[in-house]
N, C-alpha and C positions, 0 to 999 in steps of 0.2 A: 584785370579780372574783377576785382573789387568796382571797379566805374560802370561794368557791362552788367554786375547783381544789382549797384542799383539802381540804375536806368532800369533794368528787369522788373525791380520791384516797385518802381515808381509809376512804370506804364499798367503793371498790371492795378494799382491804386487807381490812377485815373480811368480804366476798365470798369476795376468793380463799383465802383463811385457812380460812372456814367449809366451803368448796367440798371444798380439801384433805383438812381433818379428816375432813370424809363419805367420801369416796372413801378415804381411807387406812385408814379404823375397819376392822376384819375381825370378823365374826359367826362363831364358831366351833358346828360341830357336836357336838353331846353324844351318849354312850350312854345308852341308859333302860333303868331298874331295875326293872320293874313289882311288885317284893314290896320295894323299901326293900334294904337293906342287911345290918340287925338284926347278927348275928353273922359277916356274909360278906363280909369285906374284910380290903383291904390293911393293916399296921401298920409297916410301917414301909422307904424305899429307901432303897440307899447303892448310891455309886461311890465305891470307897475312891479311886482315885488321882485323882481328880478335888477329893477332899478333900469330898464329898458323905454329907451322910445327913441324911433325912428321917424323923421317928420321929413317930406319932400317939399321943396320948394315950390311955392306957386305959380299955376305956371308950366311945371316942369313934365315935361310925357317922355321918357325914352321907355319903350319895350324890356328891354331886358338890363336889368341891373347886377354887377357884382361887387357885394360889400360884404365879402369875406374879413376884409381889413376890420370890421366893425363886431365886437363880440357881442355876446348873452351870456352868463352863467347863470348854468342852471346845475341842479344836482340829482343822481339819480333817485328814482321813489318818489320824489317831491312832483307838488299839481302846483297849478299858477295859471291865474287870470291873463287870457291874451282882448285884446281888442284893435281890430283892422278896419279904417275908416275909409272909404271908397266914394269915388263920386263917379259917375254914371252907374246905368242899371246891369252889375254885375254881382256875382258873387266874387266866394274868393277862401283861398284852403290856406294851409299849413303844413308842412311835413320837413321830416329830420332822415338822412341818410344815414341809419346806424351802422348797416353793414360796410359803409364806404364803396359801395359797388357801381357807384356814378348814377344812380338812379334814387327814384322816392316812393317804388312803387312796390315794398317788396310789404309783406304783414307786417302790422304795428307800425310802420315809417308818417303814416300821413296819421296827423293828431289831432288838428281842427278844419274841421270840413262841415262848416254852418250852413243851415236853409238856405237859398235864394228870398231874399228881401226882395218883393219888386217897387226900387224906390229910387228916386236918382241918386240922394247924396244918403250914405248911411254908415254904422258902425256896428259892426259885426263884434259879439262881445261873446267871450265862453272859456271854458277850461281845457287844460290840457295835463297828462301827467306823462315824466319821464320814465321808462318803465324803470326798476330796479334792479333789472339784471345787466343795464348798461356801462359797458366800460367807461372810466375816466379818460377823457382826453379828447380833443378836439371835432365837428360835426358838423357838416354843411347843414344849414337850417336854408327853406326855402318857402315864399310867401307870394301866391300866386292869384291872377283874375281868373276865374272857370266860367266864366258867361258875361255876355250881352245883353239886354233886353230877352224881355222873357219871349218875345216871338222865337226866340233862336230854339224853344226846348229847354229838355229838363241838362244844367247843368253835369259837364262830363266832371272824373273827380282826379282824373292824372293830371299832376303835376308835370308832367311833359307830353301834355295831349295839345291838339291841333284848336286854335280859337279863333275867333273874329277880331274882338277888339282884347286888349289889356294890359298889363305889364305884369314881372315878374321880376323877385327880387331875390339874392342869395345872399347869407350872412355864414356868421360861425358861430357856432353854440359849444361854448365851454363847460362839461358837462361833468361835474367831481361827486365825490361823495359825502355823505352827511360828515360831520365830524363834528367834534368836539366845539374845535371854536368857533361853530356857528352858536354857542351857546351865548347870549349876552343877557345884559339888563333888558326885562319884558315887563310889558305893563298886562299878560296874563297873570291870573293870577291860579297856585292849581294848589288842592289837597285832597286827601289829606297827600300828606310827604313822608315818612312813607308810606307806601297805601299796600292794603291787603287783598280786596277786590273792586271796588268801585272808584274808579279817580275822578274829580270834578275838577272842572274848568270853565274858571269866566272872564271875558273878555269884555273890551271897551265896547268891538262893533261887532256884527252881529258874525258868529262863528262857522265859516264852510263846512269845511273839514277838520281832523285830525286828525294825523300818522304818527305811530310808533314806532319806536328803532331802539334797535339793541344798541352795544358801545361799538361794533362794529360797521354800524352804518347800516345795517339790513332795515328793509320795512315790513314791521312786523303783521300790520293791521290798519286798515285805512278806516273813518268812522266819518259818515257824509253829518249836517247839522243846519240846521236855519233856525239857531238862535245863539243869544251871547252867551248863553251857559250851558254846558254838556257835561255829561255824566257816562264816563268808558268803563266798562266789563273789563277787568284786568286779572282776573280768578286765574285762567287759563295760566298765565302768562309765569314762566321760572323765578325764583328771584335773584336779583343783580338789579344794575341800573340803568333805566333807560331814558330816551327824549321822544317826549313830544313836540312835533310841528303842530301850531296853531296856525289854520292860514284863515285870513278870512280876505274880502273885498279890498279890503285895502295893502293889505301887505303880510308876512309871516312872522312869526317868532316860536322858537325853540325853547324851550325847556327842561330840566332835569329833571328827572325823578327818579325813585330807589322803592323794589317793589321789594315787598316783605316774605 
């Protein structure tokens, strides 16, 4: 009796296990390349402050790439410099499957969806932010050609729309939240400390943005900037203490401060 429970209990194990995996597996949509690739693709991404770059060998054309095995951390709230280098006359997108629904086409999923350059060899350069309401935890990221030569039209902007030439690539984007020990030694400098309403901040290179976050990782207040030194409204703001993200061209850094 005791060998037939748990054979019982073991089959049913291997059931719900097998049941899981089916139901969990996600079938992702692809774009189609109807003429191949040949000379009309991506060569190479980076997110410098992500500490990203993807570089393809010389040479190398296959249509469709999966390098899920390859991360990005990123974290929610936070913006960051992307740049996709391309040779022949294509464009070329960006998007992140937050829902996990197999697809990239749903609102807020596609992030960088730049002009058409009509140029052979070019680098598509611009920002993107992760929304802040985005769970922690793993994302198919996917890095796509959307045209040919500009005889073809005005570029389509699905991530799993029908093309002529180009390739397309998949990764994972590790996506957590702000916290604490993103805090380290910055070569920002900010006061006053604590501050009662105006916080100033200056930087080595010239300052994009700054976000605000409570201790919880929330963002509080995004503030755009083109120069090395800014000056944020904090009246509004409870007091407790909070971080600033400095991001600028080159890279980011965090900060603490204690509002009065």
């Amino acid at each position: 009796m005791k060998k037939n429970y748990f054979l019982a209990k073991l089959f049913a194990g291997i059931i719900t296990f097998t049941l899981a995996n089916f139901f969990n597996a996600q079938t992702y949509c692809n774009p189609s390349y109807s003429s191949g690739c040949t000379s009309w693709r991506i060569t190479q991404v980076t997110i410098p402050s992500a500490s990203f770059d993807n570089t393809f060998a010389s040479g190398t054309c296959t249509t469709g790439r999966d390098r899920t095995s390859v991360t990005v951390n990123l974290s929610a709230g936070s913006s960051y410099a992307i740049n996709i280098t391309t040779v022949g006359w294509i464009a070329c997108g960006m998007a992140i499957d937050f829902n996990k629904d197999g697809d990239f086409d749903d609102a807020g999923e596609t992030l960088f969806l730049p002009s058409y350059l009509a140029s052979d060899t070019q680098t598509y350069s611009g920002n993107f932010t992760i929304p802040s309401s985005v769970t922690a935890g793993n994302y198919r990221m996917r890095v796509w050609n959307r045209l040919a030569n500009s005889a073809n039209g005005t570029p389509a902007d699905s991530p799993c729309g029908a093309y002529n030439y180009g390739t397309w690539t998949d990764y994972t984007a590790n996506i957590g939240t702000l916290t604490t020990s993103e805090v380290s030694k910055v070569s920002a400098k900010i006061y006053p400390n604590p501050v009662s309403d105006f916080l100033t901040i200056e930087g080595k290179n010239t300052i994009e943005s700054v976000e605000i976050y409570d201790m919880n990782g929330k963002l509080i207040k995004t503030v755009s900037s083109n120069s090395e030194t800014i000056s944020i409204k904090l009246s509004d703001l409870a007091p407790g203490t909070y971080f600033a993200k400095v991001n600028d061209h080159k890279t980011n850094q965090t900060v603490k401060f204690i509002k009065k």
